[in-house]
PAKEKE-583105 format. One record per residue: residue in three letters; y, z, x of N, C-alpha, C, CB in turn. Coordinates in steps of 0.1 Angstrom, whole numbers, plus 5000, padded with zeros to 4 digits. Last residue first. Glycine has a CB too. Example, Ala and Ser with C-alpha at 12.3 -4.5 7.8 and 13.67 -1.06 7.14 Angstrom:
BEGIN
SER497850715128498950715137500050795129499450575141 ALA494350785132495550785123496750785132495550905113 
//
This chain:
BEGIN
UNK858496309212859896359214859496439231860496489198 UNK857795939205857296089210858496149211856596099225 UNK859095709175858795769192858595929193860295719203 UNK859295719148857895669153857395759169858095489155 UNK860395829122861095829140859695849147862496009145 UNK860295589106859195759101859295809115857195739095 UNK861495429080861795499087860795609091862795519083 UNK860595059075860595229068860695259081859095299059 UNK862194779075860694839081861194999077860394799102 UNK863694549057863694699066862794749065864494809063 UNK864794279055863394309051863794429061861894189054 UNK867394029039866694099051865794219047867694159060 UNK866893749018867093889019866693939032866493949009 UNK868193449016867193499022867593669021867093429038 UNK869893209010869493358998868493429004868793328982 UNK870493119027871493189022871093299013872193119016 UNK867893019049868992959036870093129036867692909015 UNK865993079065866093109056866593039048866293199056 UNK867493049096865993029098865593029081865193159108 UNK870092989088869492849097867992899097870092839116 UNK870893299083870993189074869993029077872593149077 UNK870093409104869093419095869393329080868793579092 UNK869893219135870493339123869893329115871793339118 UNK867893269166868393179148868793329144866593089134 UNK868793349201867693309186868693259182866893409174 UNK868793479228869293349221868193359211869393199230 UNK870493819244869493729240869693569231868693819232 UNK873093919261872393789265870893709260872193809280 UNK873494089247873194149258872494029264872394279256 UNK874694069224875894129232875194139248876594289225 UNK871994009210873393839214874393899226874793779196 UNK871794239203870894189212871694029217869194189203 UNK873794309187873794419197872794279212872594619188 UNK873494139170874794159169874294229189875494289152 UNK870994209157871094089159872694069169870994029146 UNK871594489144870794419153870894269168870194369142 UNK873194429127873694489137872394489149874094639131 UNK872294079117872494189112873194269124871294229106 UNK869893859134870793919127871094069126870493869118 UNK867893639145868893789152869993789146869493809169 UNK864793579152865693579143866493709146865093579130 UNK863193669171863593519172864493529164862593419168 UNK863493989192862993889176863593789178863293939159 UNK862194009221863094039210862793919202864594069214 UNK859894159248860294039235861294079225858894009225 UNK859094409259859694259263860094129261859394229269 UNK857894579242858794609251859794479252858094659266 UNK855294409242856094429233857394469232855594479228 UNK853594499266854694409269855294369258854194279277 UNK853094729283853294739269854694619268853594919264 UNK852594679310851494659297851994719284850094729299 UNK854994699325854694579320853294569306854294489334 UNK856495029313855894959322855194829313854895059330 UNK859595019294858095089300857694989308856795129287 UNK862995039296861794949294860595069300861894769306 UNK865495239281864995189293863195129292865295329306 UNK867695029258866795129261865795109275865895149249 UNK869894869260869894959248868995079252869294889235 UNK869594709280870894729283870294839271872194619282 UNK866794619276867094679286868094739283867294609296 UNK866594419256866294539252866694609261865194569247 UNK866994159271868294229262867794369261868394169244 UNK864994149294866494159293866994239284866994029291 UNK861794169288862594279286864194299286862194339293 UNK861593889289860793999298861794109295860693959317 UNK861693739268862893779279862393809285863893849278 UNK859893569243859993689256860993619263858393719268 UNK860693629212860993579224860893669232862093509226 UNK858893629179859693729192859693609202858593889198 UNK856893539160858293579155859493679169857793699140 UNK854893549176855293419173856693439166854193339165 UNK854193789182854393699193855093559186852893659202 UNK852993909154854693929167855293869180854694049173 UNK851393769156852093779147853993829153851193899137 UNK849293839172850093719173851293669166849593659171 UNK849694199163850094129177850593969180848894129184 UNK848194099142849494139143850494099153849394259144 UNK845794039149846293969143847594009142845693949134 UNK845194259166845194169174845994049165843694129178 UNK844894429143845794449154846094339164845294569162 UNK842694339134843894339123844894379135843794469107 UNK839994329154840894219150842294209140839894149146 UNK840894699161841094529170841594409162839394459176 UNK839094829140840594769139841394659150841594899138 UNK836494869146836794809130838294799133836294939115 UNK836594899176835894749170836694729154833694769168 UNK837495189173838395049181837794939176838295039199 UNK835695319157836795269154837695189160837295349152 UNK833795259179833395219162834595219161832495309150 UNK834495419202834195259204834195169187832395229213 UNK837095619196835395609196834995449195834495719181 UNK840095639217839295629205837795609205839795529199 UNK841395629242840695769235839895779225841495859231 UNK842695409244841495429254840695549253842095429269 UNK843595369223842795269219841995339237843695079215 UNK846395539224845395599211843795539217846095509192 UNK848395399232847995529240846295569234849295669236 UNK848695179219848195179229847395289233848995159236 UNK849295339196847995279190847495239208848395129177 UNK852095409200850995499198849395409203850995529180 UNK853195189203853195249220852195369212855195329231 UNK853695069179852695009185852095059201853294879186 UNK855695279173854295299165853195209177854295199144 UNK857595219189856695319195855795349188857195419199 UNK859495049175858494989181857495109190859194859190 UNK861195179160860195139155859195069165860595049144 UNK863295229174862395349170860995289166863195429158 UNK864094989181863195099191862695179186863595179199 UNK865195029156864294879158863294929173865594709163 UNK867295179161865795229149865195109151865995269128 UNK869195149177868395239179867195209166869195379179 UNK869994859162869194859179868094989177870594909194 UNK869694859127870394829141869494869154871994909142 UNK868294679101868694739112868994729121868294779114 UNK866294389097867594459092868494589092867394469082 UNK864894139108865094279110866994339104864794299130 UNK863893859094864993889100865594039095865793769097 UNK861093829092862093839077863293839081861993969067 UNK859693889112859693799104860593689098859393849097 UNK860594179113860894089122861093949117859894089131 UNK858994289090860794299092861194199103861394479098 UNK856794209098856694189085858394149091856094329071 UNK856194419120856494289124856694219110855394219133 UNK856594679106857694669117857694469117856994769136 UNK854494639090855894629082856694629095856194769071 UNK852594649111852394589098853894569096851494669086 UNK852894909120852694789127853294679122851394759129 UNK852495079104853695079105854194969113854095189108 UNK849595029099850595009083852395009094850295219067 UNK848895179125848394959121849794939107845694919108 UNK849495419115849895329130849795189125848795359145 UNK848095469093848995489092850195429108848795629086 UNK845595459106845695349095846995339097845095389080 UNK845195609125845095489130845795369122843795459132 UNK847495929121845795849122846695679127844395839098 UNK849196179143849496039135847695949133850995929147 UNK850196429143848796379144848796249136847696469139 UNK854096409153852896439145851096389148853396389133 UNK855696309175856096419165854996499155857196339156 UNK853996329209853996269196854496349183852696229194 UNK852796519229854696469226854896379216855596389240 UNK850696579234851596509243852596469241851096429248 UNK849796669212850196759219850796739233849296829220 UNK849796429198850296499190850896629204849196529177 UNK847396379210848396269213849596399204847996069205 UNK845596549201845896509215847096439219844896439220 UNK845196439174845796569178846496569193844596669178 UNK844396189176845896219167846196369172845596219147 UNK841796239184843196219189843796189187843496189195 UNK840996419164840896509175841896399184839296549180 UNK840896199145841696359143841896419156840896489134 UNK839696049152840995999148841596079148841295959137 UNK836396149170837196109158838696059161837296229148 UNK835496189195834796119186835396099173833696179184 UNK836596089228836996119214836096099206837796059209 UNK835096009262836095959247836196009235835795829242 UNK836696249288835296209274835696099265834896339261 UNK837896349307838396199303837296149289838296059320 UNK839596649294838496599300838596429293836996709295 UNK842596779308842096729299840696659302842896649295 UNK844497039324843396939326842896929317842496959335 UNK848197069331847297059318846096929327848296999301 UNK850497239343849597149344848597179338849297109355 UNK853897289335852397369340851797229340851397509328 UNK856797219339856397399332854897399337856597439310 UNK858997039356857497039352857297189347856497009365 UNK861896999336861297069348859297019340861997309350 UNK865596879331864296859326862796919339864296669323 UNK867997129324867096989330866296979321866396979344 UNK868897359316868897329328868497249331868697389334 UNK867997369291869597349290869697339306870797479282 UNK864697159292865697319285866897269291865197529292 UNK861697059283863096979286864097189282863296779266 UNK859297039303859697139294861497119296858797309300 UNK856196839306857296809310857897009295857896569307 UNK852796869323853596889309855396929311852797019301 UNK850696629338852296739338852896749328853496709345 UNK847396609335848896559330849896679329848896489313 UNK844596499350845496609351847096569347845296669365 UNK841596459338842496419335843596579342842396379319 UNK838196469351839496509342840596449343839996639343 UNK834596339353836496349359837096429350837496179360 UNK832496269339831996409347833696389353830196409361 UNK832296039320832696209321832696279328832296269317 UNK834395799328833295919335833596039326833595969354 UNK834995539307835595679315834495769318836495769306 UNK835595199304834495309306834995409310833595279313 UNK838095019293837195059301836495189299837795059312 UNK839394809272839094929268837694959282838694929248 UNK839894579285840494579273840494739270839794489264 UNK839094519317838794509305839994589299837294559303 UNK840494309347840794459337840194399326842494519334 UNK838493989352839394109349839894229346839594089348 UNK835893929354836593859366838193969362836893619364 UNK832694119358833794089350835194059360833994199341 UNK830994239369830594089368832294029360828794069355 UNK831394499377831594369390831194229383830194399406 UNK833894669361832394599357832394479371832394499336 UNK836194899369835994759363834394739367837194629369 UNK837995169354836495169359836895019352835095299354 UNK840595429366840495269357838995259359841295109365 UNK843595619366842095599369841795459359840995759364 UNK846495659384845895609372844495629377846395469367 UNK849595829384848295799386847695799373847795899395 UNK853095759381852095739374850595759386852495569367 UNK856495759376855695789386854395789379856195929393 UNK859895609376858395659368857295659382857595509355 UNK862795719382861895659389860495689377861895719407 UNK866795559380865195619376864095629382864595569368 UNK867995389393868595509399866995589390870695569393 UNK866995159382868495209376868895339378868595189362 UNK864195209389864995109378865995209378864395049361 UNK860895199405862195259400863395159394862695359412 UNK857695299398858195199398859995259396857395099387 UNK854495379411855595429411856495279408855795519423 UNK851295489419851795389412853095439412851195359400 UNK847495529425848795589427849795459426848895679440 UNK844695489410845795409419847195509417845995239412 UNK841095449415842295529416843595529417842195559421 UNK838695289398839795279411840195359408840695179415 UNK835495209407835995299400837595299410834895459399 UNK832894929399834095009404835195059400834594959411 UNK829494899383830694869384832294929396830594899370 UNK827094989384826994869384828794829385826094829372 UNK827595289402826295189398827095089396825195219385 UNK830095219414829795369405829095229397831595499395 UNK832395229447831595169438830695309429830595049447 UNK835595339443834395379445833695269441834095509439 UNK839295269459838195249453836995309457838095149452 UNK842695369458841095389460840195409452840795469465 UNK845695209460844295239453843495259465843595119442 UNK848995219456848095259467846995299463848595349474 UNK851995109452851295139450849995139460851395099441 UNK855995019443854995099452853695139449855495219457 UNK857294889422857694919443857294979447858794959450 UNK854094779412854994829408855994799422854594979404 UNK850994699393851594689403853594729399850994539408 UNK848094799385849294799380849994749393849694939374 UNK845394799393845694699377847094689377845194789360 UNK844594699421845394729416845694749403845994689420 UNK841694709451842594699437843094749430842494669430 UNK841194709476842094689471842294649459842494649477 UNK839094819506838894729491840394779481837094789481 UNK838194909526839294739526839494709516838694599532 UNK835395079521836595059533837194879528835495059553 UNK835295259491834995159497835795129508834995079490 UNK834695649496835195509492835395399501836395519486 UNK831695849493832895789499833595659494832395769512 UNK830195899459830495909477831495869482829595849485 UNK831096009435830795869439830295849453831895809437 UNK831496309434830396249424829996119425830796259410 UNK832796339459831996439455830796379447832696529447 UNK835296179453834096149467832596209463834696249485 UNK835996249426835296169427834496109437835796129424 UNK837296509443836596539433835496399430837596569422 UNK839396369465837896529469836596469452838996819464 UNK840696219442839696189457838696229461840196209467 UNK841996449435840796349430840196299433840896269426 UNK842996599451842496679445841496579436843396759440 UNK844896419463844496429472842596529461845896519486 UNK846496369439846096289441844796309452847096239444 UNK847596649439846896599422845896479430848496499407 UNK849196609460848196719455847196699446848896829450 UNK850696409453849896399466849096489463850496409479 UNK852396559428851296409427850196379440852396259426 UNK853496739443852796779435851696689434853496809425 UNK855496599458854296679467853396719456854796829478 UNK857296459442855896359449854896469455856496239463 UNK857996669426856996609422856196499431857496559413 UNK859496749452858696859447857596759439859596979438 UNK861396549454860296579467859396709461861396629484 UNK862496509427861896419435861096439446862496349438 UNK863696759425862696699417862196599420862896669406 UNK865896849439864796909451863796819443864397119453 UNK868596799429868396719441866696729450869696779452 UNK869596789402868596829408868096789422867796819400 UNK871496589397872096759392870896839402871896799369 UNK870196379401871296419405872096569409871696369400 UNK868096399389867996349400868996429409868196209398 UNK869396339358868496479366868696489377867096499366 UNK870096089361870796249362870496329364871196309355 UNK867895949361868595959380869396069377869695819389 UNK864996069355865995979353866696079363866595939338 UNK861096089360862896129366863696049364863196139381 UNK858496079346859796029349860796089351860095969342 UNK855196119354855996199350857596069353855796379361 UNK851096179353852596119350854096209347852396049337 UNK847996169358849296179361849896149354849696139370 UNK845995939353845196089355846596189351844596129375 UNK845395729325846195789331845995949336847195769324 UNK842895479320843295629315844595659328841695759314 UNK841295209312842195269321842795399315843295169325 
//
């Protein structure tokens, strides 16, 4: 699944800006209407009645192609929270023998990618241009460490150095996280890299790191409670459901941490009851993981 679109309006803007919400949806219907044409073109017409969704939201709306052996969806997507709205088109390609969304889907080459490049200045936040990306997959780390890098990532961050910060983020969890709210978010957008990273990557390097990521992953499931996102909510605003890491807080809740996420209705162990007394807390390194 690749993302064709995207863009978020928080409600201040919203506010101060009253025209960004009817200018971006006419933009996205444009974007949208402009894909359609493009993949009728290389798929033929789309399927009549056929409905699927990978994402679902308070509002969505696919079209589908069949594309030889498999189907190609389209889905316009929107979800709003707290006067916010995310706004998302997506492209996806599923396999007809396969009963669900794959893990890492197939991308046409012959589509693009069209992403709004957001240009934050002292008057708001504004769309500045539109950028077409080709959906090819990547043949190195570099070229998308770069890409990602030019989508608002502080740096060309590789794979290794994502999995290592993986690694020590859930290590700190573990161990009962020793920091406070903001840098425990900070830390969890190494794992929002490696998402973004795993539908651009070259099939060899997704295979050689899957299973150490996947091992992580349980790793963090078993040292985390899902809330579905409750506590972290009140601190930071949640992403969408597939990055469901988002939606777990640590089992062990201590420290300022631990302090902030109890103030917001989460329940764990202290780190005395999960440790003893001589337990040391464990701090995940600082490297202001999230995009700017």
């Amino acid at each position: 699944m690749g993302v064709v679109a995207e863009d978020f309006l928080y409600a201040e803007h919203q506010h101060d800006f009253s025209f960004l919400q009817d200018w971006v949806g006419e933009r996205f219907g444009e974007i949208e209407a402009d894909s359609v044409s493009r993949l009728t073109a290389r798929f033929g017409e789309p399927l009549p009645g056929v409905e699927l969704c990978p994402r679902s939201g308070d509002g969505e709306s696919p079209t589908v192609w069949q594309a030889g052996d498999g189907r190609l969806v389209l889905q316009s997507y929107f979800l709003v929270g707290g006067g916010d709205v995310e706004i998302q088109l997506w492209l996806a390609a599923l396999a007809d023998e396969a009963p669900r969304w794959q893990e890492r889907p197939m991308r046409p080459r012959a589509a693009h990618a069209v992403v709004l490049v957001r240009d934050r200045g002292r008057e708001g936040v504004r769309v500045a241009a539109v950028r077409h990306e080709s959906l090819t997959p990547m043949a190195t780390e570099s070229e998308v460490g770069e890409l990602l890098h030019q989508r608002g990532w502080r740096t060309a961050f590789a794979v290794a150095d994502r999995v290592s910060a993986w690694a020590a983020l859930v290590g700190g969890i573990e161990h009962g996280y020793g920091d406070d709210i903001d840098e425990y978010t900070n830390d969890l957008y190494c794992r929002n890299w490696l998402h973004e990273a795993w539908i651009l990557l070259d099939d060899h390097i997704v295979q050689l790191w899957t299973p150490q990521i996947k091992a992580l992953d349980a790793r963090y499931k078993a040292a985390t409670v899902d809330d579905d996102g409750q506590a972290l909510d009140q601190f930071h605003r949640l992403p969408g459901p597939d990055l469901w890491w988002w939606r777990r807080h640590p089992r062990i809740l201590t420290g300022d941490l631990g302090r902030a996420l109890r103030s917001a209705g989460a329940i764990g162990t202290d780190l005395d009851t999960a440790f003893g007394s001589a337990q040391l807390r464990i701090r995940a390194p600082r490297d202001s993981a999230r995009p700017t």
